[in-house]
N, C-alpha and C positions, 0 to 999 in steps of 0.2 A: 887173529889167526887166519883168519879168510883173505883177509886184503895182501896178508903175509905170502900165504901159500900159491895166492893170483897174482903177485907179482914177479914172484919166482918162478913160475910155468912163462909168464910172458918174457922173462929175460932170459930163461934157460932157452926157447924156441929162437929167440932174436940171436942167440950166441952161435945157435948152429945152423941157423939160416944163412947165415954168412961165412961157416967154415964148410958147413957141407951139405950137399944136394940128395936129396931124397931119390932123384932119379936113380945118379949114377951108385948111390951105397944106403939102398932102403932099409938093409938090416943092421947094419954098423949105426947108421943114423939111430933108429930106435931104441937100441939096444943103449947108448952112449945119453941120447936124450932122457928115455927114464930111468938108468940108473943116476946121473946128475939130477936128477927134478926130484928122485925118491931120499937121492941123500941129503940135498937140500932140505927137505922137507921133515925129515926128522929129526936133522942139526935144529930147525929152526922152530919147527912145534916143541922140541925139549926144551928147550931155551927159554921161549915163552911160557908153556907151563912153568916150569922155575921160579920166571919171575911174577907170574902171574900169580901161584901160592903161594909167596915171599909176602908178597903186597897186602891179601886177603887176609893172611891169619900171621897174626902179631909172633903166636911162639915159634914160627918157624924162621930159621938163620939159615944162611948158607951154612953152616958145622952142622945142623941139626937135620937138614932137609933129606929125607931117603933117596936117594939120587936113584938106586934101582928099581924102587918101585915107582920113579915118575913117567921111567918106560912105558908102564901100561897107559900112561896118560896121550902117548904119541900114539898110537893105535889107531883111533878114529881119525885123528890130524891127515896121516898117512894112506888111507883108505881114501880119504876125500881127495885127497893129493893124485892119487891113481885117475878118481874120474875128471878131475883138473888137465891131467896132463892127456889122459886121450880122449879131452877136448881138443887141448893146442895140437897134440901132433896131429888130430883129423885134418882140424886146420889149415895147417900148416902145409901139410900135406898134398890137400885138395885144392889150393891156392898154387902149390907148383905146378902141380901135374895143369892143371888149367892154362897156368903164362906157357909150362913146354907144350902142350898140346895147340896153343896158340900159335906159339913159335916156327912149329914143324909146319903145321899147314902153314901160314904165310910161307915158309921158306920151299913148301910144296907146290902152292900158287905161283911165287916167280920162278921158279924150274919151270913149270909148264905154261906158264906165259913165255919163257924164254925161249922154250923149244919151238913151242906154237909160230914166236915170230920168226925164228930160226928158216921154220917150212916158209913162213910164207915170205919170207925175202928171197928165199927163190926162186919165186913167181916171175917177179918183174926181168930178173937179166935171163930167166928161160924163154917167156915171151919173145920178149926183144928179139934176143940170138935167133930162134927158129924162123921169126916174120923177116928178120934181114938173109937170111937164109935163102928163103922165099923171094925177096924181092932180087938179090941177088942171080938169079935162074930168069926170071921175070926184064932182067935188063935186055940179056941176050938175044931175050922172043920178041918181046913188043914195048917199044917206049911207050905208045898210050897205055898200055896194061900198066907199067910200071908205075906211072902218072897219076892212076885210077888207084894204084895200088897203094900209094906213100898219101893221096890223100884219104881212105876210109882206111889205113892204119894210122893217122895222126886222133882222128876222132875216136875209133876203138879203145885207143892208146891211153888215154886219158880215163877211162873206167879201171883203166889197169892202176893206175895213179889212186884214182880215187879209193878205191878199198883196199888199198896195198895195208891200212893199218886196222882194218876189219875185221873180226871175226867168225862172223857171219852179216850174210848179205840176203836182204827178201829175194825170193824165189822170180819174181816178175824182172828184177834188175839183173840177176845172173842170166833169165831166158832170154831178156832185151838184149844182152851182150852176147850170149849165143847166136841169136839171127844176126847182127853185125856182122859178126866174126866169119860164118858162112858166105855171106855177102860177096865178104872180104875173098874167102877162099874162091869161090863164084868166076872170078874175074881172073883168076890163076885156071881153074879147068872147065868150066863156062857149064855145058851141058854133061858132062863129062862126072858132073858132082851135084846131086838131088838132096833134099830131105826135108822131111815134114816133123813140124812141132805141133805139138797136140794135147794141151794142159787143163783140165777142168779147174783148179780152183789154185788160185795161189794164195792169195789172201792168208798171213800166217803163217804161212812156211820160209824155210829159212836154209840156205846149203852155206857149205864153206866156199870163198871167193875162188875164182876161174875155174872151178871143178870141172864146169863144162866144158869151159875151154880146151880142158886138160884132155879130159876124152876126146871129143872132137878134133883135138890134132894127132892124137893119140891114132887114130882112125884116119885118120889122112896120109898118116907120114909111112903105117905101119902096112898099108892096104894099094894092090895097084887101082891106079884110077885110069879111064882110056873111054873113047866113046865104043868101042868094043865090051868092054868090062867095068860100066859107069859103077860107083859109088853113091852107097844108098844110107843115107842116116837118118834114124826114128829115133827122134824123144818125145816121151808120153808117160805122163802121170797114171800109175796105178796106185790108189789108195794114197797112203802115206810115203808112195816111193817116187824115184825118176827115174825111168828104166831109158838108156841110152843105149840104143841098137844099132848095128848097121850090117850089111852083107860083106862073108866073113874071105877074102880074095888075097890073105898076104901073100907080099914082095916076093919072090924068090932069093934074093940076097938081101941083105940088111943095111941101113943107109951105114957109111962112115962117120957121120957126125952122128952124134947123138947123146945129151946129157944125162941122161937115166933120170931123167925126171919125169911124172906122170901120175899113175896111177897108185904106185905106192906113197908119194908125197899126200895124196886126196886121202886113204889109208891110215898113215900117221897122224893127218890131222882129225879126221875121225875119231880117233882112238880117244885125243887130247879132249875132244868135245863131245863127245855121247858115249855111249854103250852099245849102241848101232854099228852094223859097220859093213861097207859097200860087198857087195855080191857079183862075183862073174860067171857069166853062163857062156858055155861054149854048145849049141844046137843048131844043127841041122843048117852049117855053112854059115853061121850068125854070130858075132859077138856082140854080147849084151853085157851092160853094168847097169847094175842097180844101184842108186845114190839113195841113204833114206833121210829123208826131209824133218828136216829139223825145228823144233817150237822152240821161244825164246820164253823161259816163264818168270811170269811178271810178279 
């Protein structure tokens, strides 16, 4: 009777494991599962009782055997049969809900790996476009500038390469690319363009790739620069942040070119990798962003 009523839970579950999903029809499923497991169950503890008393006591024949009174005999059969079955459908159950709950996250992971690369394939033809931009302006004024210019953008150029498939990058590699980059700009407005880095600890900290970049032209392109009205940029670590500052002097008109790429790109990628998420301060003729620095855990 037991091997009986366990192998009929396990092929009633196998039957509708593959007509129907617990997800999308939880109460049709149940409702379909134990009434099939419970009519099995009764078909087949009668049956056996039947012949099980046939076998046992010689005076009894199929003509003679009380066939209504062996109903009471399916009683217990059918009780046990109940906790048989929500076993299986627990089962059965908690075995789906695990593969879809598996399913949706992986297929939530590469959404947000997809978008993630999404941002940062950005990066690269943003750079580019803005630095030829640059040198572009730079042919007109001074062939050595330009010279000075195509070779610390070919060396720059190459960290851009380098973490283009990155996630995050140590904090001491994004600042090493920062001074570069200023360098770079340096040689475009000479004195005209200042700023001081100022980091107590990197070790362990982590930002999303060009971020600074992003600010720092962000502030270049959006701010007059002139030796009248020079251009001043601070970054410096408070606590767990990167506070990027500079003195706050925009354009009067606004460039023509311009890909709206920037700060809200750093923003989205945030979103995708922490629960942090960048800060802007508008004080006292200042624009400040706060970047918050990120632990990679192991």
């Amino acid at each position: 009777m037991s091997s009986t009523l366990s192998f009929g839970g396990f092929m009633v579950e196998s039957y509708f494991d593959k007509k129907m999903s617990w997800i999308k029809f939880p109460v049709k499923r149940l409702l379909l599962t134990v009434t099939t497991y419970l009519l099995y169950s009764f078909i087949a503890s009668y049956l056996l009782t039947a012949v099980f008393t046939i076998l046992i006591n010689d005076a009894e024949t199929i003509r003679k055997i009380d066939w209504v009174k062996m109903m009471d005999n399916t009683i217990l059969p059918v009780i046990v049969a109940l906790i048989i079955i929500t076993i299986f459908t627990a089962r059965s159950w908690l075995y789906e809900w695990r593969n879809a709950a598996i399913e949706t996250e992986q297929l939530r992971s590469e959404r947000l790996a997809g978008q993630y690369q999404s941002l940062k394939d950005q990066l690269n033809p943003h750079f580019l476009f803005n630095s030829l931009n640059v040198l572009s302006s730079l042919v007109y004024e001074s062939a050595d500038q330009s010279a000075a210019f195509i070779q610390q953008l070919s060396k720059i150029y190459r960290y851009v390469l380098d973490v283009q498939q990155e996630e995050l990058v140590p904090l001491s590699r994004e600042v090493e690319f920062a001074k570069n980059y200023l360098s770079l700009q340096k040689l475009r407005f000479d004195d005209s363009l200042t700023y001081t880095i100022s980091i107590s600890t990197m070790q362990g900290y982590y930002l999303p790739p060009l971020s600074l970049q992003l600010l720092l032209e962000n502030a270049i392109k959006h701010n007059v620069i002139s030796n009248k009205n020079p251009l001043q940029i601070t970054i410096k670590q408070e606590g767990e942040s990167l506070e990027v500052s500079n003195n706050f002097q925009p354009k009067q008109t606004k460039e023509i070119e311009s890909s709206g790429i920037g700060l809200e790109n750093i923003k989205k990628r945030y979103e995708l990798l922490s629960d942090r998420a960048p800060q802007i301060r508008e004080i006292e003729k200042a624009y400040i962003v706060i970047l918050p620095l990120l632990k990679v855990e192991k």
